[in-house]
C-alpha positions as CSV (number, residue, x, y, z in Angstrom):
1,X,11.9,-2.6,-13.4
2,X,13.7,-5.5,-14.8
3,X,12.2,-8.6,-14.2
4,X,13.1,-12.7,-15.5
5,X,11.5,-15.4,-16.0
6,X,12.7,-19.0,-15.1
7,X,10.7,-22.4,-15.4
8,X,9.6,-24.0,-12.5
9,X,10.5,-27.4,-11.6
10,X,7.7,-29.4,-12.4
11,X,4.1,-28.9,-12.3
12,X,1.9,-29.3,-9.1
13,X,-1.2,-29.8,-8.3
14,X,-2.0,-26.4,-7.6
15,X,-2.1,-25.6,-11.3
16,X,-4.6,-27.2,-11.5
17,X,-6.3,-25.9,-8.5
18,X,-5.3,-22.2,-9.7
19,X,-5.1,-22.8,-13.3
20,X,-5.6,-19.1,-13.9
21,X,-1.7,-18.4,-12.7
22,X,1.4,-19.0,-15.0
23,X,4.3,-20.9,-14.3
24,X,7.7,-19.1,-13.8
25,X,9.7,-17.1,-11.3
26,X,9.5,-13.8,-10.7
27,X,11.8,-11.1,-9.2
28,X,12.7,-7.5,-9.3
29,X,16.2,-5.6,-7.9
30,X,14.3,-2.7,-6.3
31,X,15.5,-0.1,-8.7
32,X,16.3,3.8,-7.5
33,X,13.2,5.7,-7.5
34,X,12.8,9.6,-8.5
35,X,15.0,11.0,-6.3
36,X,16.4,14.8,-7.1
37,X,17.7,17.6,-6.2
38,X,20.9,18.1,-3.6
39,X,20.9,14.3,-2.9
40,X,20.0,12.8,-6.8
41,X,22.6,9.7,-5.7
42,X,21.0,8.3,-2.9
43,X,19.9,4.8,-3.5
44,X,16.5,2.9,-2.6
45,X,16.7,0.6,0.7
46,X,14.2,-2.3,0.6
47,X,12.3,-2.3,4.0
48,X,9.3,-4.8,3.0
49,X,9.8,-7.9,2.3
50,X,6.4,-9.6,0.8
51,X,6.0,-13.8,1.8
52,X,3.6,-16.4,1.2
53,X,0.7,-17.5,-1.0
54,X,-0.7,-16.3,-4.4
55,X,-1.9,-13.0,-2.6
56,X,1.5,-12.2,-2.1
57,X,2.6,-13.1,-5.4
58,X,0.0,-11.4,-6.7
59,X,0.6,-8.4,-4.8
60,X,3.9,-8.8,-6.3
61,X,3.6,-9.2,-9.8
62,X,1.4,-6.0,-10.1
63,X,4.3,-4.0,-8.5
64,X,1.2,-2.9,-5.8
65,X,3.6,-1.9,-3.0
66,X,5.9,-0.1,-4.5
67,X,3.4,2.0,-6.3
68,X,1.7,2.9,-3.5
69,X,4.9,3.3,-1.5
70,X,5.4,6.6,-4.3
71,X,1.9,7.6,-3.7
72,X,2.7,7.9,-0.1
73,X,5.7,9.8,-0.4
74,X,7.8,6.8,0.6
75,X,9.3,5.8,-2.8
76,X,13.1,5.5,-1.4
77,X,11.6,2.7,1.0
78,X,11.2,-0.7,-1.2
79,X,9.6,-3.7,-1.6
80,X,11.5,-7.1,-2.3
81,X,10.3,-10.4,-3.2
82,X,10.4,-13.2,-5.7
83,X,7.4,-14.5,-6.8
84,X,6.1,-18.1,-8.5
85,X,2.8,-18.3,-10.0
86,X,2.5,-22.3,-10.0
87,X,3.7,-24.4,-6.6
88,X,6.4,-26.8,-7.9
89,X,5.4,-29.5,-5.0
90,X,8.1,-31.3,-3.1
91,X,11.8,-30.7,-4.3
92,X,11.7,-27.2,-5.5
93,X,15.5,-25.8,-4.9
94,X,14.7,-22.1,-6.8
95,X,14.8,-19.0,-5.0
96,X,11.0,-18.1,-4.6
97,X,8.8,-17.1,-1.5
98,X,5.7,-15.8,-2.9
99,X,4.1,-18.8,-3.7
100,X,0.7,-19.2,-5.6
101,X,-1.0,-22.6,-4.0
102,X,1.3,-22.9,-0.9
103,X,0.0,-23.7,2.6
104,X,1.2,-22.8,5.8
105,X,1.5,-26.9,6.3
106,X,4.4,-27.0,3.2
107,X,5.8,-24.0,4.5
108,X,6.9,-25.4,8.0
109,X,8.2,-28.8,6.1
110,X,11.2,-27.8,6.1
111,X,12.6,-30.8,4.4
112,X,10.4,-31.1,1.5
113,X,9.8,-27.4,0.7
114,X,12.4,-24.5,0.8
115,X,9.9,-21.3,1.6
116,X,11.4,-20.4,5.2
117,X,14.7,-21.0,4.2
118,X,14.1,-18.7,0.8
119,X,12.4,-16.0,3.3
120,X,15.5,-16.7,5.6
121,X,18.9,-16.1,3.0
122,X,17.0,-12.9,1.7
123,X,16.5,-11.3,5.7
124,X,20.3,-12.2,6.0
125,X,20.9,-10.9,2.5
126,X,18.9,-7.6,2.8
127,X,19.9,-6.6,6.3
128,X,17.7,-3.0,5.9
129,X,14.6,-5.1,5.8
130,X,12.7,-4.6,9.1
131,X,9.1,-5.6,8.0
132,X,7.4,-8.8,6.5
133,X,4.0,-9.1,4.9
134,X,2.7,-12.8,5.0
135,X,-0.3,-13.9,3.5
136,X,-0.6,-17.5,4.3
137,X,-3.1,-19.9,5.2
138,X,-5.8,-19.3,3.1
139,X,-4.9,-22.5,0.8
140,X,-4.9,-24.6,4.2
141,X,-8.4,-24.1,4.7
142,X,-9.2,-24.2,1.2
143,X,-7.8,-27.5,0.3
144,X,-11.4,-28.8,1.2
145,X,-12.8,-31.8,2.2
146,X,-10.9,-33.4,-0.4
147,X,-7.5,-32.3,0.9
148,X,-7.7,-32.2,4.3
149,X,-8.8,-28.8,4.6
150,X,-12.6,-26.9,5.9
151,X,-15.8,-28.0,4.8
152,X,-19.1,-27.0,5.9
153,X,-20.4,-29.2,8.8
154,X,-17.0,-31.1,9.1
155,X,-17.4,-31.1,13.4
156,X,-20.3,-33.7,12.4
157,X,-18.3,-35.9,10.8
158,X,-15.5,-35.7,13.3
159,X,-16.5,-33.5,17.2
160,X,-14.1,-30.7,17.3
161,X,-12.5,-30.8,13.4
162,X,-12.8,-27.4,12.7
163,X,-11.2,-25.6,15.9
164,X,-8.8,-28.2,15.6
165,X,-7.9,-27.6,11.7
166,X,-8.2,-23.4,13.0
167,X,-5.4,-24.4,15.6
168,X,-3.0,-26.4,13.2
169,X,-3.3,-23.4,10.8
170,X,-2.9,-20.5,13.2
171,X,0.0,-22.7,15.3
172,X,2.0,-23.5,11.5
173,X,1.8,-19.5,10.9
174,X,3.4,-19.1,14.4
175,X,6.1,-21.7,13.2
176,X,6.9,-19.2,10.4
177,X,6.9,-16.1,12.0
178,X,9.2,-17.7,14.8
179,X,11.7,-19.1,12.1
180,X,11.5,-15.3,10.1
181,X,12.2,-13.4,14.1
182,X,15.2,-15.9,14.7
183,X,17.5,-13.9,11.8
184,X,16.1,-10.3,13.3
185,X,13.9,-10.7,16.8
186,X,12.8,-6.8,16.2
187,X,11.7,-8.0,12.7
188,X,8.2,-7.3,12.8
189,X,5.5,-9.4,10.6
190,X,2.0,-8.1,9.4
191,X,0.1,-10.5,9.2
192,X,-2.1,-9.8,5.8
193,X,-6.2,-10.6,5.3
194,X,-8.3,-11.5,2.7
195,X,-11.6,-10.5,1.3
196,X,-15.0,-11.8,0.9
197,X,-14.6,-14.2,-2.3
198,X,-17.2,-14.6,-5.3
199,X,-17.9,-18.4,-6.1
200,X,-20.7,-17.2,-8.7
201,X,-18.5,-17.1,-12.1
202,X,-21.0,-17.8,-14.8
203,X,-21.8,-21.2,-16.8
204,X,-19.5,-20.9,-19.0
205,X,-16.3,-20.9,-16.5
206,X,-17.6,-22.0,-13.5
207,X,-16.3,-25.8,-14.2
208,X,-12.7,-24.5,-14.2
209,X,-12.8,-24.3,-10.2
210,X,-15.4,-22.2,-8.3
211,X,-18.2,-25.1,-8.8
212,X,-16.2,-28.1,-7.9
213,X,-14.6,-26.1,-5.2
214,X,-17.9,-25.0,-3.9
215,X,-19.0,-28.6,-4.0
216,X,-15.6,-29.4,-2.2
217,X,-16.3,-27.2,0.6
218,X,-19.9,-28.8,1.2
219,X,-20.5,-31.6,3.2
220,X,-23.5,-32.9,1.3
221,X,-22.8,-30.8,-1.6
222,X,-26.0,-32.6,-3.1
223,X,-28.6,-31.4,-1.0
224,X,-26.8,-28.2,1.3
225,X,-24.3,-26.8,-0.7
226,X,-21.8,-24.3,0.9
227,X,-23.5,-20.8,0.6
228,X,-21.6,-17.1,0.0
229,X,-22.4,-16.2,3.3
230,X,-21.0,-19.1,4.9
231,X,-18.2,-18.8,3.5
232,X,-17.5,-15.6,4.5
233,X,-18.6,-16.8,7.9
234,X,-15.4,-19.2,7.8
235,X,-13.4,-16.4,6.9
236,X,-14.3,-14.1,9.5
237,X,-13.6,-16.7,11.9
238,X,-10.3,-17.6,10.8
239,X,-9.6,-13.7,11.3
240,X,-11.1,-12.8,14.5
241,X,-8.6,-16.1,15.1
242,X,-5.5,-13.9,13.7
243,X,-6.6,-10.3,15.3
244,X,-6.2,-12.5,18.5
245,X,-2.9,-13.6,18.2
246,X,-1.7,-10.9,16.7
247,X,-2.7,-8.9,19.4
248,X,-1.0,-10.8,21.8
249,X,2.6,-10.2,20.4
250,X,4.0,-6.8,19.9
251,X,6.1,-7.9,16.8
252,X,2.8,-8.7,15.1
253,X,0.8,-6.2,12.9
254,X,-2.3,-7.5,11.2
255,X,-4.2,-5.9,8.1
256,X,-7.6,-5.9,8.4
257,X,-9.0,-4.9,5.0
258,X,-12.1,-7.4,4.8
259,X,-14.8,-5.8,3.3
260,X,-12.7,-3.2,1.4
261,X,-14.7,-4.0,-1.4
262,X,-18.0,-3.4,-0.6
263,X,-16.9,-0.3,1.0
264,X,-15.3,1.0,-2.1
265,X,-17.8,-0.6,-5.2
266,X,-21.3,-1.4,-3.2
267,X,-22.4,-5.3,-2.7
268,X,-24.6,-4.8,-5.9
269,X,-27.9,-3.6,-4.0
270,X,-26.7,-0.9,-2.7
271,X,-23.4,1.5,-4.1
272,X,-20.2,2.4,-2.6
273,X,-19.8,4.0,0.8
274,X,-22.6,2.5,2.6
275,X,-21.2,-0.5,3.6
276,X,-18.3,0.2,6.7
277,X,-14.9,0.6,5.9
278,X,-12.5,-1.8,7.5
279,X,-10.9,-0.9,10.7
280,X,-7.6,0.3,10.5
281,X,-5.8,0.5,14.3
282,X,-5.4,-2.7,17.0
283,X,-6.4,-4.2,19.3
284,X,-10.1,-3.9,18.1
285,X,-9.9,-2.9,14.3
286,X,-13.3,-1.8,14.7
287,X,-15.5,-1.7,12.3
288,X,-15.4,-6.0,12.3
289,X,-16.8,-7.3,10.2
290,X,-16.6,-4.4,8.0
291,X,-18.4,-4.7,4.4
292,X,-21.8,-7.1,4.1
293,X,-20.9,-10.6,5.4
294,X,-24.1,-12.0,3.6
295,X,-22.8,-11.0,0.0
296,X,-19.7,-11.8,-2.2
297,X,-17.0,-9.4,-3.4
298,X,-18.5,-8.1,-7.0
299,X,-17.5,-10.5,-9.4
300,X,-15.9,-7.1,-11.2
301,X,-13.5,-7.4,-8.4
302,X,-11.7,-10.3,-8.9
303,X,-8.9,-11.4,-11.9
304,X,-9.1,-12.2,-15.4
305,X,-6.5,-14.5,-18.0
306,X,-7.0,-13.7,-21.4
307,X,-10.5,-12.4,-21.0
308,X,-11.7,-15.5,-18.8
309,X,-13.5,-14.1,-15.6
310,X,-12.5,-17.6,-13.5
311,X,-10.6,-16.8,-10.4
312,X,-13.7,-16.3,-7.3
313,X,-10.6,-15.7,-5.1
314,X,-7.8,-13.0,-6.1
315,X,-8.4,-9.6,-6.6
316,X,-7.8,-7.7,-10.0
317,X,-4.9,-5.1,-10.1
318,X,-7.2,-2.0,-8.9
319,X,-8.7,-4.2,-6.0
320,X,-4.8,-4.8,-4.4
321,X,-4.6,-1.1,-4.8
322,X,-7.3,-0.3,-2.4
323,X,-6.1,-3.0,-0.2
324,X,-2.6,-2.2,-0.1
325,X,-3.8,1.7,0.4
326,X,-5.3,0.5,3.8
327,X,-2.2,-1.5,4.6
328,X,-0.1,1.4,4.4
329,X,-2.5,4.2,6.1
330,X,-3.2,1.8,9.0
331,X,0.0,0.2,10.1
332,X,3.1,0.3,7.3
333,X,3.2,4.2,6.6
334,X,4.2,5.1,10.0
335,X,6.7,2.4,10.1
336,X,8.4,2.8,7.3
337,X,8.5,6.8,7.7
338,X,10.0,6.5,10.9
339,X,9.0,8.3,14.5
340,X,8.3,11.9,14.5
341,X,8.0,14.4,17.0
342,X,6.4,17.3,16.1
343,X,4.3,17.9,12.9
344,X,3.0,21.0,11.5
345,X,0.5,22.0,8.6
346,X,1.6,24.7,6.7
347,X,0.1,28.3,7.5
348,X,-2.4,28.7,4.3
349,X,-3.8,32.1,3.4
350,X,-0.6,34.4,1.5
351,X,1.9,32.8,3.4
352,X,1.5,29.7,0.9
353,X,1.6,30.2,-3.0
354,X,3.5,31.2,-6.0
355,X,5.4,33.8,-7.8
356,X,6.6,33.8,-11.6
357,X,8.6,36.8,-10.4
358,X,5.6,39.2,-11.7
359,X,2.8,37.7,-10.7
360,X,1.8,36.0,-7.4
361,X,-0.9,33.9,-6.1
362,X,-2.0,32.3,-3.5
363,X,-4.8,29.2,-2.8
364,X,-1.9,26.2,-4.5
365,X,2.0,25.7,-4.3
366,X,3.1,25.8,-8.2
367,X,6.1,24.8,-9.3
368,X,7.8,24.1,-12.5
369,X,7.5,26.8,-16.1
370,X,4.9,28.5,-17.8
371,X,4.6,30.7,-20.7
372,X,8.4,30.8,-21.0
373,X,8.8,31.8,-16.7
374,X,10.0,29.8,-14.1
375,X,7.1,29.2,-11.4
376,X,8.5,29.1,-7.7
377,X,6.3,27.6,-5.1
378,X,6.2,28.9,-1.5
379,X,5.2,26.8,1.7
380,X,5.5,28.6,5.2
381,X,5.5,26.8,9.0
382,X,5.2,28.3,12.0
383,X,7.9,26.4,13.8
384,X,8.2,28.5,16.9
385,X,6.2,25.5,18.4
386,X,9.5,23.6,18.6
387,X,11.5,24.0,21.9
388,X,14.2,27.2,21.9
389,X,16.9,24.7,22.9
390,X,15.5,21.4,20.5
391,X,18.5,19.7,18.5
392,X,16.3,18.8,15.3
393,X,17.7,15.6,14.0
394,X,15.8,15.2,11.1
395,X,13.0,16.9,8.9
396,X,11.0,16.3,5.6
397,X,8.6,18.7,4.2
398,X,5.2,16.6,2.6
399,X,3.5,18.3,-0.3
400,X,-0.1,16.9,-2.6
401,X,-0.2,16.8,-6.0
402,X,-3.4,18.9,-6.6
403,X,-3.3,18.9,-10.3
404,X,-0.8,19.2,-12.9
405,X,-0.3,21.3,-16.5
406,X,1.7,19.9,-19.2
407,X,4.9,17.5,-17.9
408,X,6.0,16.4,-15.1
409,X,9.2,18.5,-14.1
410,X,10.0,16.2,-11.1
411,X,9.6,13.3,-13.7
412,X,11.1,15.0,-17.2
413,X,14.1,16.2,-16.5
414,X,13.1,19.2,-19.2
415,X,13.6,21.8,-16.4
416,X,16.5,20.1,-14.8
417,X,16.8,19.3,-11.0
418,X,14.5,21.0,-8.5
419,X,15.7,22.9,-5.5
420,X,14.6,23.9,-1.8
421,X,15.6,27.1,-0.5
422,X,15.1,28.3,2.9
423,X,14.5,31.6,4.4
424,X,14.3,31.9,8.3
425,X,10.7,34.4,9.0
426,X,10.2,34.6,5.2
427,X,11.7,35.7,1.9
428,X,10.2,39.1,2.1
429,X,7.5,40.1,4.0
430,X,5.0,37.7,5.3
431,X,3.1,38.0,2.2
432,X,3.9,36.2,-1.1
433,X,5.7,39.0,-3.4
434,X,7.1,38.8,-6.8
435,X,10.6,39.3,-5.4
436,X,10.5,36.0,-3.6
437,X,11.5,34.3,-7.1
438,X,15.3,35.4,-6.8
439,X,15.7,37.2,-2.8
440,X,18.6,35.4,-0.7
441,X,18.2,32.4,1.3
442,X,19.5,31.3,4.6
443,X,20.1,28.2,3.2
444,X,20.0,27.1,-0.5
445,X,20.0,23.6,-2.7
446,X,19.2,22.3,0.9
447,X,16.5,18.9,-0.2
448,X,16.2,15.7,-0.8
449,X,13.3,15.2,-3.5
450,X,12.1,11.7,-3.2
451,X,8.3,11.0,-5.0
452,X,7.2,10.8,-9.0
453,X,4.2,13.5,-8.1
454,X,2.1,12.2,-11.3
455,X,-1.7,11.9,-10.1
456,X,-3.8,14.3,-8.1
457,X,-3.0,13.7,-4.5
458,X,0.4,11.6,-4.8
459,X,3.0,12.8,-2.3
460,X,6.3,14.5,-2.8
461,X,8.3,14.2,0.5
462,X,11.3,16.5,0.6
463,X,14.0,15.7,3.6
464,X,15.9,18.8,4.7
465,X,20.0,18.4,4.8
466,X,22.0,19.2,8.1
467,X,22.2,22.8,6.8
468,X,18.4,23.1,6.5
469,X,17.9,21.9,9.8
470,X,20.3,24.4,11.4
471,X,18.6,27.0,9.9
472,X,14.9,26.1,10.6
473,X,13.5,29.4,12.9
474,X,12.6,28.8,16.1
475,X,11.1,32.2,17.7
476,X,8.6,32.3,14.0
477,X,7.8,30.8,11.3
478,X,10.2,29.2,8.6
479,X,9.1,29.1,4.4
480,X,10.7,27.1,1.8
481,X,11.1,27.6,-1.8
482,X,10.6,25.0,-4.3
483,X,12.1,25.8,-8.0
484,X,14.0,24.9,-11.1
485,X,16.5,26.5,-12.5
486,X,16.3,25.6,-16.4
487,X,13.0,27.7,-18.9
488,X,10.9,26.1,-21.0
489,X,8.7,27.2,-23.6
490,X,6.1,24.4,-22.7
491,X,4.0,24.1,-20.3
492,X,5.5,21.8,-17.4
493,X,3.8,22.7,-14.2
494,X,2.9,20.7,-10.8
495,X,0.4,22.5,-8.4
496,X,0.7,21.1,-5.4
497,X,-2.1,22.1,-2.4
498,X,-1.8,25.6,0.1
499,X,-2.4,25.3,3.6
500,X,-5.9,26.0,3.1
501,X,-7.1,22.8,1.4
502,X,-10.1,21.2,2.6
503,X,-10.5,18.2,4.8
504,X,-12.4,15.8,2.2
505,X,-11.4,12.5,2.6
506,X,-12.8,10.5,-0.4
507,X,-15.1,11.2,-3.3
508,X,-16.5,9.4,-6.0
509,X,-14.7,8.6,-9.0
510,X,-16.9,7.0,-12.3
511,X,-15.8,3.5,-13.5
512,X,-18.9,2.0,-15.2
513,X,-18.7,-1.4,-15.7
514,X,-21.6,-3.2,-17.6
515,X,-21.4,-6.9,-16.7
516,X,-22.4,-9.7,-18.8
517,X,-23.0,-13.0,-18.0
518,X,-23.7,-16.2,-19.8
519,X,-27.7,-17.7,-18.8
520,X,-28.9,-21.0,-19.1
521,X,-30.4,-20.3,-22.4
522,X,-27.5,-19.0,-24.1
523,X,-28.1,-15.4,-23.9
524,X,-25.7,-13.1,-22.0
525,X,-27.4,-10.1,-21.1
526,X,-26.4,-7.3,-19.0
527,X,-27.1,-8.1,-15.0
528,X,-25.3,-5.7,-13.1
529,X,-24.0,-1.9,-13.3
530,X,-22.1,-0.2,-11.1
531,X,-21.8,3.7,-12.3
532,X,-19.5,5.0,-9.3
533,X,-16.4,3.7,-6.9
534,X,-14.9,5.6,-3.9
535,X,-11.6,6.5,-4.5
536,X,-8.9,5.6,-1.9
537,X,-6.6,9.5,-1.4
538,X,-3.7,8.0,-0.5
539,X,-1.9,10.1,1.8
540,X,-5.0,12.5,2.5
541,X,-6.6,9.5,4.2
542,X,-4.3,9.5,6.9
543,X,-3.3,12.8,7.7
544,X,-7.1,14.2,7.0
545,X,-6.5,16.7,4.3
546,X,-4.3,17.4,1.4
547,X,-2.3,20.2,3.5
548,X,1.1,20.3,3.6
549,X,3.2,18.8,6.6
550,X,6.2,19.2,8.4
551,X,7.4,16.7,10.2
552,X,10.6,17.2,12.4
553,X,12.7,14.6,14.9
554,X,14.0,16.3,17.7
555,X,15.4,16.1,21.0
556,X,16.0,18.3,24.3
557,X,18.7,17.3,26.9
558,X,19.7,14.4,24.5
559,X,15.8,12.8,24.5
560,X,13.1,12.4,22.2
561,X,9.7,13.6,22.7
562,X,9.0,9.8,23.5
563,X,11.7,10.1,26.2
564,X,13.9,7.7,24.0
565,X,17.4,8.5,23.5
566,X,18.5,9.1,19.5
């Protein structure tokens, strides 16, 4: 992706808040994605639009969305935004609207600071956005005692402070949201969290900010200094707050990932997986709080700049993955895909498989060249559970990446463009045969491949055209064919899973880290180790297993299976 840089205006205050972040403007045109086969022109529509503070620019910058929008099998739908790593202050005329330092207060000043109106030219601009991620507030609360913002104990100094900073907060995010639903009132907002921060960076960096912010968020910093679990406990007030309001307003969604990070790494006493995972589904998002409220994120979590372990607040480039991976299995996957009204796993056992056109096997879906022979996958539904007299609108066929030998032939280009056939009942018999590689379809070239396919359990999503839809059987089952058309003599294979794959949903994966940290003495020995994370499966979190899915819109006498109208 191409990407510029432009100077900001000036230099804020923020920099030196966040003096980990650079200065300069960043944006990306969503470029095309891989997208092959019968419909290799079709171009990327953004649908996300990403707003607010430094977690949205930092969300941003490290391309997280759209990487995981690939993963999921939703490459063709994009992410937009433009990003600044400094706040300019008061003035600013540039384009941004992921903003590192800005509060929701600066945000809804209208006159001083251009953010809503940034947010408000790119809705009109990009007319196929229909969903906003906002990450806002957090700088609000902690601008501190010195700023105006939370501080341990404040309600002593002043009866009702904190509800009453809480209120202003939560009331300038609704000012926002308001002015973003006035382009598109069926625009809908989620609402992002944030996660347990680490103020324990060692000696050596501490002075940069987490001390003297610590120290800022105290009271008597002197002699009851703000602890880690108090902090979180202002955090997990501010978001019970938010899962409150955005309950209350259908065109709210709000991301409850809190706590990701001791689910996936361990809190350093004990490892990953004991700790709950967040809760992914309104109005409760239960487990809340998920994670250990007592203990900071790992300090392994969070960002370095040029080796300097500083930042106590943003994630690393891993630890956006994970959060972005629940974002999109709790909330943005199934709005991005779209409704569907019937889905189907695919029928396992020899109805799913392969054929070189000699051999066959069952057990994966292969696809690609080996040893000089095209590989042809097979993948069988049993769609007589659709109605006899259903008028299928729309259908895409979702396949895991299980593991791959040699290239990538969705991502190479060395075996040309792939290709969906489709036989009504099956290309032979019910069994995978060798003469499946060349027998007649009922319809042929007939998908849409949209997905890169490179890691274990990334999702290829193939849509069907009109003339695969007509065909699709509806008194048995229906199989596809998956192929290239151009040899190879090396290996270029993808081996995607059967019908019959298991139902694990996450596994360990090792990434030992051995920390070091400076002492008081001058020594920096080892203090922590953390041998094993969970790994987040993408797709295989949501639909349960690595299977592969149909997934058909329909309707009968004119009506969806919601009772909506197309």
């Amino acid at each position: 992706m191409a990407a510029s840089t432009v100077a900001s205006a000036s230099t804020s205050e923020s920099s030196e808040r966040y003096p980990w972040n650079y200065s300069g403007v960043r944006e990306r045109v969503a470029s095309i994605p891989s997208m092959t086969g019968q419909c290799a022109q079709t171009v990327a529509q953004p649908r996300l639009l990403l707003a607010g503070d430094s977690w949205a620019q930092f969300m941003w910058d490290d391309d997280t969305h759209n990487r995981l929008l690939d993963r999921f099998g939703l490459a063709d739908r994009r992410a937009v935004s433009r990003s600044l790593g400094d706040n300019p202050g008061p003035g600013y005329t540039g384009p941004a609207y992921a903003v590192s330092g800005s509060e929701a207060r600066e945000w809804i000043d209208t006159a001083q600071f251009p953010w809503i109106a940034n947010v408000v030219s790119e809705l009109q601009a990009l007319p196929s956005i229909d969903t906003v991620l906002l990450s806002i507030g957090g700088n609000d609360l902690l601008a501190g005692r010195s700023d105006g913002g939370w501080y341990k104990d404040m309600d002593l100094d002043q009866a009702g402070a904190e509800a009453a900073l809480f209120d202003r907060v939560l009331g300038d995010s609704q000012t926002i949201v308001d002015a973003f639903q006035a382009v598109r009132p069926e625009l809908a907002i989620m609402v992002s969290s944030y996660e347990y921060p680490n103020f324990n960076v060692s000696a050596l960096w501490c002075w940069i900010y987490a001390c003297p912010k610590r120290r800022d968020l105290s009271r008597d910093p002197d002699n009851d200094l703000v602890s880690d679990s108090e902090i979180n406990g202002l955090m997990l007030q501010v978001e019970q707050r938010r899962i409150l309001w955005t309950n209350a307003n259908p065109r709210l969604l709000y991301g409850h990932e809190i706590g990701a990070m001791h689910h996936y790494y361990g809190d350093g006493q004990v490892g990953p997986g004991v700790w709950p995972r967040p809760g992914l589904l309104p109005p409760d998002y239960q487990p809340f709080p998920a994670g250990n409220p007592a203990l900071s994120s790992l300090r392994e979590n969070f960002r370095t700049t040029a080796g300097i372990s500083a930042d106590p607040i943003h994630l690393d480039e891993e630890g956006y993955r994970y959060k972005v991976a629940l974002q999109l299995e709790g909330q943005l996957y199934e709005r991005l895909r779209g409704p569907v009204d019937l889905s189907l796993n695919s029928l396992g056992g020899t109805a799913d498989g392969w054929t070189d056109g000699s051999a066959v096997g069952s057990g994966r879906i292969s696809v690609g060249a080996s040893a000089d022979r095209l590989v042809h996958g097979l993948v069988s539904f049993d769609t007589a559970a659709l109605p006899d007299d259903a008028q299928i609108t729309a259908a895409s066929l979702w396949l895991l990446l299980d593991q791959r030998q040699g290239s990538n032939p969705f991502t190479s280009g060395q075996l040309g463009a792939p290709r969906l056939d489709l036989a009504r009942g099956s290309f032979g018999g019910p069994d995978i045969e060798a003469s499946d590689a060349t027998a007649p379809a009922d319809a042929s070239d007939v998908g849409c491949f949209v997905g890169s396919a490179a890691n274990p359990d990334d999702a290829l999503r193939i849509e069907l055209s009109l003339e695969a839809l007509a065909q699709i059987d509806r008194q048995g089952p229906t199989q596809f064919r998956l192929s290239f058309a151009t040899p190879s003599t090396a290996s270029a294979r993808n081996d995607f899973a059967s019908g019959d794959a298991g139902v694990a949903r996450s596994f360990p994966v090792d990434t030992v880290d051995y920390v070091q940290q400076l002492q008081s003495d001058g020594t920096t020995p080892i203090v922590a180790v953390r041998g094993q994370a969970l790994s987040h499966r993408g797709l295989v979190e949501y639909l349960g297993s690595a299977r592969p899915v149909l997934t058909l819109q329909f309707t009968v006498d004119g009506l969806h299976s919601d009772g909506f109208e197309d």
